[in-house]
N, C-alpha and C positions, 0 to 999 in steps of 0.2 A: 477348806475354809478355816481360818487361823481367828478368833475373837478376842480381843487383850480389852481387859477392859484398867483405865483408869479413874479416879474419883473427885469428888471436891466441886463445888456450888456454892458462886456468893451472884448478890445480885445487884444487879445494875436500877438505874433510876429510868426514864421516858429519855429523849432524846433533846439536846439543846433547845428546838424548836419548839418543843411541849408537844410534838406530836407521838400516838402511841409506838413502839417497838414491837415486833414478836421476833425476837434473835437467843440465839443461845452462842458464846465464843471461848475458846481456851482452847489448852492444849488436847488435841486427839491424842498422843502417843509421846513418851518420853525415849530419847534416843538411852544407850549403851546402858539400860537398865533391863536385869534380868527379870522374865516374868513367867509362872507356870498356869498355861491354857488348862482347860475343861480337861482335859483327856492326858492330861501329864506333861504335856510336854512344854520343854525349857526353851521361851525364846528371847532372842534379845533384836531389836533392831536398829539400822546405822542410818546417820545422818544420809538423806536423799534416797532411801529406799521405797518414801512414799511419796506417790506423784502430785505436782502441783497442777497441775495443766492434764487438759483431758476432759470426759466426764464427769459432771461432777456428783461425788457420792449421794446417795437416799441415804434422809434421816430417818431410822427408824426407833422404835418402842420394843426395848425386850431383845433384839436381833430378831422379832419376827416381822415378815417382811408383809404380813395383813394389817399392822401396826404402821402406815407410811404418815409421818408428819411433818417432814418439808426435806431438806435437803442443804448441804454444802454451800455457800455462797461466795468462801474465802479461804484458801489454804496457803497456808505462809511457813516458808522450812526455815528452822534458824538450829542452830546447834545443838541448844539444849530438847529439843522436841520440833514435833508438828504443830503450829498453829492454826487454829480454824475459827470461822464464823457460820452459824448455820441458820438458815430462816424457817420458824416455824409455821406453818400455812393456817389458815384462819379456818380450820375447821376443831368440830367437839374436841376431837383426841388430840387435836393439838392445845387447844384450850386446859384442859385436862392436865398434860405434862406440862405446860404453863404452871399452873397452878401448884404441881406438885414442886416445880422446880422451884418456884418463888417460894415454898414454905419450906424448904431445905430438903423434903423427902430422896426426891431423886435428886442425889448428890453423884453421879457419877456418864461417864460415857465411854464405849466398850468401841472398837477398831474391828471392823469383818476385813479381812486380807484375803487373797489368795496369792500366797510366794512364786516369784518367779523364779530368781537367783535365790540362792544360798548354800549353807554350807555348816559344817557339826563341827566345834571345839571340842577340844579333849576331856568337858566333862558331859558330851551330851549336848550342852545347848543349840540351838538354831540359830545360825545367825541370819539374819534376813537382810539381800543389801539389794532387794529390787521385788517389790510385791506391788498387783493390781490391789487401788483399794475401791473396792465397793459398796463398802456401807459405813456407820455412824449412828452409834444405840444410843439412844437414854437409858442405863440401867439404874440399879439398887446399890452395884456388892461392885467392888475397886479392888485392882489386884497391882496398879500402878501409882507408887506414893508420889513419883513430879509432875501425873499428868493428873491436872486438873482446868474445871469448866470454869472461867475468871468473871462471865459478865451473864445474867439473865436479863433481857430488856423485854417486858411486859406489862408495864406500867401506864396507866390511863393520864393524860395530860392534869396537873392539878385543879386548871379552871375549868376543868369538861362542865357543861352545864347541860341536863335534861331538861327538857319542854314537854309538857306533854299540853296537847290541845285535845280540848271535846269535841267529837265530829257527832253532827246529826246523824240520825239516822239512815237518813235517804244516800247518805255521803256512804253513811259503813257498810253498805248494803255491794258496793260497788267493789265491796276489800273483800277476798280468797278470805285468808285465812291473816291472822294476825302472826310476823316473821318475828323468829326469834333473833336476835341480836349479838354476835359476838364480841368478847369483853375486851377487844380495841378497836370498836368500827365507833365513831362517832356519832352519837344519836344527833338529826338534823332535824327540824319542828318546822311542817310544812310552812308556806308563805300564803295567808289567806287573803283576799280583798277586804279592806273594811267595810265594804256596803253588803259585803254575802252575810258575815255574822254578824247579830248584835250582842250575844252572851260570849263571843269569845274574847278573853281576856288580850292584852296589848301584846304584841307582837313585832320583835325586830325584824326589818329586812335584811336578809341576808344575801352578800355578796353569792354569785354562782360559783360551785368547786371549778376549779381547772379541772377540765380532762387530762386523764396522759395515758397516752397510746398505747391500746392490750398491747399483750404481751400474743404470741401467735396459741399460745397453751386457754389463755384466757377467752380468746374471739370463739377459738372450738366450744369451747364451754356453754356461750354464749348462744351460740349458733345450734348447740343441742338440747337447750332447755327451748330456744326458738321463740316466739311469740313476741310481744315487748320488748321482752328484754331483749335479743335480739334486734330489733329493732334500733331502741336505744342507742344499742351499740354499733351499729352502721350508722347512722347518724352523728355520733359525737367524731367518728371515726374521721369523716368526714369533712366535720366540724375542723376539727384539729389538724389536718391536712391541711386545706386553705388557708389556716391561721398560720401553719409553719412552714410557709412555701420559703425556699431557700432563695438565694439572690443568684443562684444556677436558675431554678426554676423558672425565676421572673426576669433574666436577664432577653433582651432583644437581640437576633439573628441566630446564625447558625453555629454550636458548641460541637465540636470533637474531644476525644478522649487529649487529642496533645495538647486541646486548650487547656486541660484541667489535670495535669500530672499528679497535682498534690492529692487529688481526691482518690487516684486510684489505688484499688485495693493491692498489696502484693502480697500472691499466695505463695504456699511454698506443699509443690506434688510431694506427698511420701509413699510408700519408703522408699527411707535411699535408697538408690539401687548400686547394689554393690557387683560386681566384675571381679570378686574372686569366690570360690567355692571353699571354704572351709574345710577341707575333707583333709585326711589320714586315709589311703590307702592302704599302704607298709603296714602299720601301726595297729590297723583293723584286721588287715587278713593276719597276722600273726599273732595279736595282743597284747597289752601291754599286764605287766603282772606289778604286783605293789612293790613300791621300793621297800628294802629293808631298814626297819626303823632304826637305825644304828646313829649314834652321835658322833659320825665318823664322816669323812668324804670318801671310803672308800669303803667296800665290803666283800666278801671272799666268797666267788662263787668254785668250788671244786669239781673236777671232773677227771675218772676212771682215764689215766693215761697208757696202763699195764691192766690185762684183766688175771684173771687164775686160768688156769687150766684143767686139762680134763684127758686122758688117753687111755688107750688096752694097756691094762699090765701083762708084761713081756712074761712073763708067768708068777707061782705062787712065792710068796714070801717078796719078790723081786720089787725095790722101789717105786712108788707111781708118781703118775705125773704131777710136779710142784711147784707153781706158778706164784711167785709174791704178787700180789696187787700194788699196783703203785697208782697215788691219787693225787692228780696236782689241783696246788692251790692260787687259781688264778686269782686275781683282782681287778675287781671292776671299778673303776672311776664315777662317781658323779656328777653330772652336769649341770649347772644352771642356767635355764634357757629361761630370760627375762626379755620385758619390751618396758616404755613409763612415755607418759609420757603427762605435761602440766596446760588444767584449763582454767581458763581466768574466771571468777565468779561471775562476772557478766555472761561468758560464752553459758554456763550454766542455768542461770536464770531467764536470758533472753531468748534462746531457742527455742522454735518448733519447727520439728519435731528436735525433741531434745538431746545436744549436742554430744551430751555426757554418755547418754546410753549408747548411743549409735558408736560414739571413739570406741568407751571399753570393749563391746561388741565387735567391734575388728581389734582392738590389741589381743581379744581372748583370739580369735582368729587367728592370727597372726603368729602366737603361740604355737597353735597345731600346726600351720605349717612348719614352720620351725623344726618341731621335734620329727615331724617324717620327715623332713631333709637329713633331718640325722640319723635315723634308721635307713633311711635309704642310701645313702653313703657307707652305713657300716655293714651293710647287708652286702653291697658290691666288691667293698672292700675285702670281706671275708670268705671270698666266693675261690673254688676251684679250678681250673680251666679242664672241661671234659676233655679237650684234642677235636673237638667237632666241628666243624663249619656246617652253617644255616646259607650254600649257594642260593639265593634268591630266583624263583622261576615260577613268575606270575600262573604258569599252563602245565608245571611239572613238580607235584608236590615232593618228590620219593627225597630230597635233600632234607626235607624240612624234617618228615619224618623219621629217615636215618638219624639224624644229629638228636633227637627230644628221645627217642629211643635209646642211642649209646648213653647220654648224659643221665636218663633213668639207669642203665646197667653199672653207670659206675658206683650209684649211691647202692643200691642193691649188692652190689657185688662185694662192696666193703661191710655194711650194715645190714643185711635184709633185707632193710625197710624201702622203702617205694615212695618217691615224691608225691609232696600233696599240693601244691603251687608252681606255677609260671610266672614270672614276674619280666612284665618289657616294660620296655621307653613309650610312649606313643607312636613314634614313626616305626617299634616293628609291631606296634598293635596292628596298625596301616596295613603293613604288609602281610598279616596272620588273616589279615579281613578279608583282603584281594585275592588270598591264591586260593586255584581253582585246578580243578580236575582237568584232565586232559580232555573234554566233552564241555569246559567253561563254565563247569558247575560249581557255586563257593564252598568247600572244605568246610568253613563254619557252619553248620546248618542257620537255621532263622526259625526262630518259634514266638508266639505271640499272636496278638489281635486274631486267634482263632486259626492261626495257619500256620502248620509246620511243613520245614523242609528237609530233605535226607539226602547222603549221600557226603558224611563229614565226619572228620576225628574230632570235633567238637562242635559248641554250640552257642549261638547268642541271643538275645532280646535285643539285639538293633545298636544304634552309634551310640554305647553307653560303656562306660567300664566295669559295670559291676554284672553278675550275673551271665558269665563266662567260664566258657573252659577249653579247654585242647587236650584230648584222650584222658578226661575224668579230674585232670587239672587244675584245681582252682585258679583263674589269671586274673593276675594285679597288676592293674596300667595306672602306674605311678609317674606324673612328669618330672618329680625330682631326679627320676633313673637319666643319667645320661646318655644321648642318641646313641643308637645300637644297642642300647642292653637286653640280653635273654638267658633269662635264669632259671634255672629249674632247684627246684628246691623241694627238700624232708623240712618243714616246719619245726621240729623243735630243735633243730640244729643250732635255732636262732632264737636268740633271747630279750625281749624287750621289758624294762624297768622302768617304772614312772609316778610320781607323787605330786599332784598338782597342787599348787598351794592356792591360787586365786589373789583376788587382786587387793593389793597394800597402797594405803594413801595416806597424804601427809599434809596438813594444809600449810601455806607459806601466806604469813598472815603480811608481810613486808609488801606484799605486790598483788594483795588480794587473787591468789591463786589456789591451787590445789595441782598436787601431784600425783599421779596412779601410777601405781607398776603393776605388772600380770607378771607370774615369775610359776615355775615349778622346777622341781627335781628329772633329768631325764637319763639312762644309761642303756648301751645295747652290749650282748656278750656273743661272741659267737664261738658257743658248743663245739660246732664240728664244723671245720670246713668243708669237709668232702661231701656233707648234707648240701653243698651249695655249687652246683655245677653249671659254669658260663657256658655258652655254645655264642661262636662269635659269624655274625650276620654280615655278609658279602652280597 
């Protein structure tokens, strides 16, 4: 949880009507203004990272949350900051911060976050471009100079007029307890008969308040103190019903929904549902390691192309063996792999669920696919051909194993080393699934839900890509690989480099828009090709 607190309290007058206020409004949070939290840390946040729509936040006292004194009623994004309105609820502690507010004390209000998106500048700072916000403090202490509270409304109407009337005895006998009064509820001076008292002083009649219909938080309320009041409030309930019957209500014969289009609600199901899986394959089973931070498009990855040597001297004094090393200097390219695209301020403001998030969320998507198509491409590309065929034979595995075994021998045979991944298309995942033993027992084993099976040079958890193997194998079912691909592969043969930059925006004030791009840095190098043995599937 992230606290920023901002500062500043001037105060507002009662309402045009002369009716009281309990509202507190200003800026929650001042955009592209650096700010250092409780705990050190640098952060800064960008316009639309705090949400308008939603939930809306608890006002609290202090950031603690036994301190609840009303709540959010308005949040308005405009460039220079967040705008808010907040209502403060007609109890003590709200009364209380009322009062501190209207005498200048509590001059400020602090933002609880919790960051979704973000991302470190080169000095540290956080930048924030998408945080849940959950709360809204009245504090003391301000650590944001633009964000400040602009309006307090707490003010009693100027002509409020107090009554107080004498009640008999026999009357006050009838009264609990005498209720204390909060400092914007209107004192009302019961309506007596003139023939009941003759010491009571003159008395206006007063018009009845209009009811307006609880609120669902309120009827509970009502409904658990119970008695009267309760009462009351089922009855005015009902009251106001009757009075507010619509001309749907009171119309004569029979109404269907398509006599009334205009009334119906249109909701909108979330989440979207999206139909592509975000995944990196390639990208994961091998890693991607940091680009070098070079102010260059290109950078120089070397590798041993001549080693030394080593042999029996032919006897004493006699020459030994003298091998130069030779080291080449390859160069690797950098790639930029971007997507942009531009939303109208409408599309941003008017949606729900919100339009903005859900685009950027597939552009960043969209991203990763991207850059494993390019690993995957350059992984095929730099692959060796064993000399192996994979003859296909649903009920005869001995092809499948011949061919995964020589393509092991070749990498071993040149380096030592022993492959650590299979890499296929989907359709020869397909076929790695299906072949079976000559007894039509599957080659993969199946383990899971409590039950394993044997009788397999590898193994799987069911119709998934991950969590596979074939004779110790790691296998990577990439659908960027193109149909027929089977690879066997030594992992650091293969090189993957990646710097993501995240997403840049521009607004385009001509056509009330805003432009996004998602963009990073991508390069692949391939080490060794011999580390990358094809076995081609018939």
């Amino acid at each position: 949880m992230i606290k920023l607190v901002p500062s500043q309290i001037t105060v507002d007058a009662a309402a045009a009507d002369g009716l009281p206020r309990r509202s507190i409004s200003g800026v929650a949070v001042t955009y592209d203004e650096t700010a250092t939290v409780s705990d050190g840390t640098r952060v800064r946040f960008l316009q639309g990272s705090l949400p308008v729509t939603g939930r809306d936040p608890k006002l609290f006292g202090q950031h603690d949350s036994n301190q609840i004194i009303g709540k959010l009623v308005e949040r308005v994004d405009t460039p220079q900051g967040m705008m808010f309105t907040a209502k403060i609820s007609a109890t003590r502690l709200g009364d209380e911060y009322l009062t501190l507010a209207n005498d200048g004390v509590i001059d400020a209000v602090s933002v609880g976050v919790n960051p979704i998106k973000f991302s470190y500048d080169d000095d540290g700072t956080m930048i924030i471009e998408s945080a849940e916000w959950t709360e809204l403090s009245l504090v003391s202490q301000g650590a944001f100079s633009g964000a400040i509270i602009e309006h307090v409304a707490a003010s009693k109407p100027a002509d409020e007029t107090i009554h107080e009337t004498p009640v008999e005895p026999a009357i006050q006998s009838n009264q609990d307890t005498t209720k204390e009064t909060d400092m914007t509820e209107k004192i009302e001076a019961p309506v007596v008969e003139a023939a009941a008292q003759s010491t009571v002083d003159k008395l206006w009649a007063q018009p009845k308040q209009e009811f307006k219909m609880p609120t669902p938080g309120e009827y509970m309320a009502a409904m658990h103190i119970g008695g009267d009041t309760f009462r009351k409030v089922q009855e005015a309930c009902k009251a106001a019903a009757a009075k507010n019957q619509t001309a749907l209500q009171a119309a004569a014969g029979d109404i269907a929904s398509t006599d009334t289009p205009g009334l119906l609600n249109q909701m909108v199901m979330g989440p979207l549902f999206q139909d592509l899986n975000f995944v990196r394959p390639v990208v994961s089973a091998f890693g991607a390691r940091a680009m070098p931070n070079t102010p260059s498009k290109t950078f120089i990855r070397p590798t041993i192309t001549t080693h030394t040597s080593a042999a029996t001297q032919a006897s004493e004094l006699a020459a030994v063996s003298a091998t130069t090393m030779v080291i080449a200097s390859n160069v690797v390219t950098k790639s930029t792999v971007a997507g942009q695209v531009t939303l109208s301020v409408q599309d941003m403001d008017f949606t729900d669920p919100a339009a903005m998030n859900l685009i950027l969320n597939d552009l960043a998507g969209e991203y990763l696919i991207a850059t494993d198509n390019i690993a995957a491409d350059a992984l095929v590309a730099g692959k060796t051909a064993s000399g192996s065929t994979w003859t296909v034979n649903t009920t005869d595995p001995s092809s499948l194993i011949e061919s995964i075994y020589d393509a092991a021998r070749e990498i071993a045979e040149d380096s030592n080393y022993f492959p650590t991944h299979i890499c296929v298309s989907p359709d020869v995942w397909q076929k790695l699934g299906q072949q079976l033993d000559a007894d039509k027992r599957p080659l993969l084993s199946y383990y899971g839900g409590g039950m394993t099976t044997f009788n397999g040079i590898g193994n799987t958890t069911g119709l998934q890509y991950s969590s596979q193997s074939v004779y110790g194998l790691n296998m990577v079912v990439d659908n960027n690989f193109a149909a027929g691909t089977l690879l066997v592969v030594y992992a650091p043969g293969f090189e993957i480099y990646e710097q993501q930059k995240g997403v840049m925006s521009v607004e385009v004030p001509a056509t009330l828009g805003r432009t996004f791009s998602y963009y990073g840095y991508f390069a692949t190098f391939v080490a060794k090709s011999s580390f990358i043995q094809s076995i081609v599937v018939a």
